[in-house]
Structures are given as structure tokens and as C-alpha cells.
C-alpha positions as CSV (number, residue, x, y, z in Angstrom):
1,X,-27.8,-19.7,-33.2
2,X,-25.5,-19.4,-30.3
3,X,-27.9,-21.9,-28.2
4,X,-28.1,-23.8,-31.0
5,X,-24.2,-23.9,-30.8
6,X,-24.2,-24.9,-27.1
7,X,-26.7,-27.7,-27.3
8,X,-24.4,-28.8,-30.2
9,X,-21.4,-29.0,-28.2
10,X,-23.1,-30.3,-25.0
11,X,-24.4,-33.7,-27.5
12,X,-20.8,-33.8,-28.6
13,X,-19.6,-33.5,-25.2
14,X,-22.1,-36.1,-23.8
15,X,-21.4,-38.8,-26.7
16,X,-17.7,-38.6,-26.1
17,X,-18.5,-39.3,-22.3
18,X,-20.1,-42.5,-23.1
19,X,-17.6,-43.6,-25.9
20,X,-14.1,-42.2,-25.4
21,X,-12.4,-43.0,-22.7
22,X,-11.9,-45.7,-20.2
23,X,-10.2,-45.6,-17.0
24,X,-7.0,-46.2,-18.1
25,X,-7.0,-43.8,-19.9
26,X,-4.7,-40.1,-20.0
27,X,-6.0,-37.2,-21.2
28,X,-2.2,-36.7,-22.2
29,X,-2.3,-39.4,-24.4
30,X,-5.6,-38.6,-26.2
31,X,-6.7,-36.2,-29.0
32,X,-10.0,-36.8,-27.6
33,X,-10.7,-37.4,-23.9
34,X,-13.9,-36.6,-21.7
35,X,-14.4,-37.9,-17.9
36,X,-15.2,-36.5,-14.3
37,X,-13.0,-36.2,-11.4
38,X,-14.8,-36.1,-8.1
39,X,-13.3,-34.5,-5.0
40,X,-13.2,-31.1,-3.4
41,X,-14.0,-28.0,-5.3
42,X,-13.7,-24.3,-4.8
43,X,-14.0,-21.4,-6.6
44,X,-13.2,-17.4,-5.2
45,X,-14.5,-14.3,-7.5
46,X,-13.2,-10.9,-6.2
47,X,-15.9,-9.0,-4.5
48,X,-17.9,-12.2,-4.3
49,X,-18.2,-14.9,-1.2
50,X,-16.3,-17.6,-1.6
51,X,-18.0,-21.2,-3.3
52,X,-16.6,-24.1,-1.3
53,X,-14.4,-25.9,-0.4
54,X,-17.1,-28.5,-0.8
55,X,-17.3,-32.4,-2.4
56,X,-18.2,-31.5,-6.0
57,X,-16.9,-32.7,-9.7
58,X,-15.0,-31.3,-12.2
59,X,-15.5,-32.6,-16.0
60,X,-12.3,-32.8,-18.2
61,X,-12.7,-32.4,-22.0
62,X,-10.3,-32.3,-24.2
63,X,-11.2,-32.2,-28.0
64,X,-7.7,-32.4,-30.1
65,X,-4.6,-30.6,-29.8
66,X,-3.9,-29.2,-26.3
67,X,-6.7,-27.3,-25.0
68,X,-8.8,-28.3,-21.9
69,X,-11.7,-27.4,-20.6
70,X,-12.6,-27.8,-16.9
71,X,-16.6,-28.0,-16.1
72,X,-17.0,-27.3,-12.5
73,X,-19.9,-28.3,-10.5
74,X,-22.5,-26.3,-7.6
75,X,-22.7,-23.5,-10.0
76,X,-19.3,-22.7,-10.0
77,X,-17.6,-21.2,-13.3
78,X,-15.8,-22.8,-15.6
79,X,-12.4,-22.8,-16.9
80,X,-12.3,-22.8,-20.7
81,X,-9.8,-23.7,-23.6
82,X,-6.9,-23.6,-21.2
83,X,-3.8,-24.5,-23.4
84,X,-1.8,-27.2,-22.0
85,X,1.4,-29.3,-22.5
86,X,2.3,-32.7,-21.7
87,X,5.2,-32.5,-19.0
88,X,7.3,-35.7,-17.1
89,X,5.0,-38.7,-15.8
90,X,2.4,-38.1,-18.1
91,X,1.5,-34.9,-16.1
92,X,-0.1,-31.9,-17.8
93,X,1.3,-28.1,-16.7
94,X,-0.2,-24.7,-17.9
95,X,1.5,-23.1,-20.9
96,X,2.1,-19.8,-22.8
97,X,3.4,-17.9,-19.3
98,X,-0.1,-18.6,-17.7
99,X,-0.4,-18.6,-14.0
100,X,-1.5,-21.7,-11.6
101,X,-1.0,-24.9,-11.8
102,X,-2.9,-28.4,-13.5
103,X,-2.2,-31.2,-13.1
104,X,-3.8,-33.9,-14.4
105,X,-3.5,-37.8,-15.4
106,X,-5.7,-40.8,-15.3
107,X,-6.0,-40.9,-12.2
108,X,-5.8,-37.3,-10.4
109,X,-6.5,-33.7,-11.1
110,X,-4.9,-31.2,-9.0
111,X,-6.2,-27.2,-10.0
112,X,-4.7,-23.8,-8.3
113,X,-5.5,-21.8,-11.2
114,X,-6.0,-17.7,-11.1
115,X,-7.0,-15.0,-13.6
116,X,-9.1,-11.9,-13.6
117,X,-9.7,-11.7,-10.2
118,X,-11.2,-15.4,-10.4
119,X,-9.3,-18.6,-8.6
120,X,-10.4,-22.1,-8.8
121,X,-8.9,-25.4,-6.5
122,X,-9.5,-28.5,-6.9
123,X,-8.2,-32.2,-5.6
124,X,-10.0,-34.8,-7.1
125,X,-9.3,-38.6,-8.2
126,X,-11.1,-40.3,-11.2
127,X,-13.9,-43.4,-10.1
């Protein structure tokens, strides 16, 4: 079932990618937004050597309301449900007291973002 589940969401995932968004578009302005951002990527696990920096991507869904997911590449973890709110210029900043900061529009996604023990960068631009 929970395979099932994942192949589910990875269709849902992959349709919106060809059908949702357009350049232009904002993830702050959409219920619904999926695209990559390509730049360089790192991710730090404590106790673990460090993956990166390195030229990687980073895949931006967002599925209605305010919760993002980021899907790193080079077998890096990925940041999940991350609740979000719109902030000045279009800009998106972490909410509910978390720590780090996103920042993403239509053109840019900027990531410091650390919790349990994990941190993920990232400074990419959208093709």
C-alpha cells in the first residue's frame, strides 16, 4: 500500500510538471506549482560526510495551501511539507518558529535550512 501510495504521488507529481506551470510563474501565487531549480546543492547529516557543494537540482512542489516540498538531487534527502508564507516581493519565508531560511520566487530559490542534526543549502535559478 504505501508503495502503491508513492507511485501515486510521483504520477501526480510528474503530470503537474508537464501541465502546471510556466516560467512565469510563482509558486506564491499558485495552489498548485511544480518545477526544478538548477544550481548548487548541499546537504550536511551529523556524523555523516558532507554531500556537496556540487551542480545539482532541487524540485519545488507545492500542492494547495502552504506547504512545500523540496526534492533534492545526487541522493541527497529531501525536505518535506515545509509550511510556508508568502512574505514582501512575492518571496516565500519559513513559518511556525522554524529555523533557516527559503526563499523562493519564479525565478530563484535560495535554502539554509537546519533540523535534527540535518542542513541543506541551496542557490539555484529556474531555466
Amino acid at each position: 500500500m504505501k508503495n502503491t501510495l508513492k507511485l501515486l504521488s510521483l504520477l501526480f507529481v510528474v503530470l503537474f510538471t508537464v501541465t502546471a506551470c510556466s516560467k512565469d510563474d510563482d509558486p506564491a501565487d499558485n495552489d498548485i506549482f511544480v518545477d526544478e531549480y538548477k544550481g548548487t546543492i548541499s546537504f550536511k547529516e551529523e556524523g555523516k560526510d558532507m554531500i556537496g557543494p556540487l551542480d545539482g537540482t532541487v524540485t519545488v512542489t507545492k500542492i494547495g495551501g502552504s506547504n512545500y516540498t523540496f526534492l533534492f538531487s545526487d541522493g541527497m534527502e529531501d525536505i518535506n511539507n515545509l509550511k510556508m508564507t508568502k512574505g514582501d516581493n512575492n518571496k516565500l519565508f519559513l513559518g511556525d518558529g522554524q529555523i533557516g531560511t527559503v526563499s523562493i520566487d519564479a525565478d530563484k530559490l535560495t535554502i539554509l535550512y537546519s533540523a535534527d542534526g540535518k542542513t541543506w543549502t541551496a542557490n539555484c535559478e529556474r531555466d
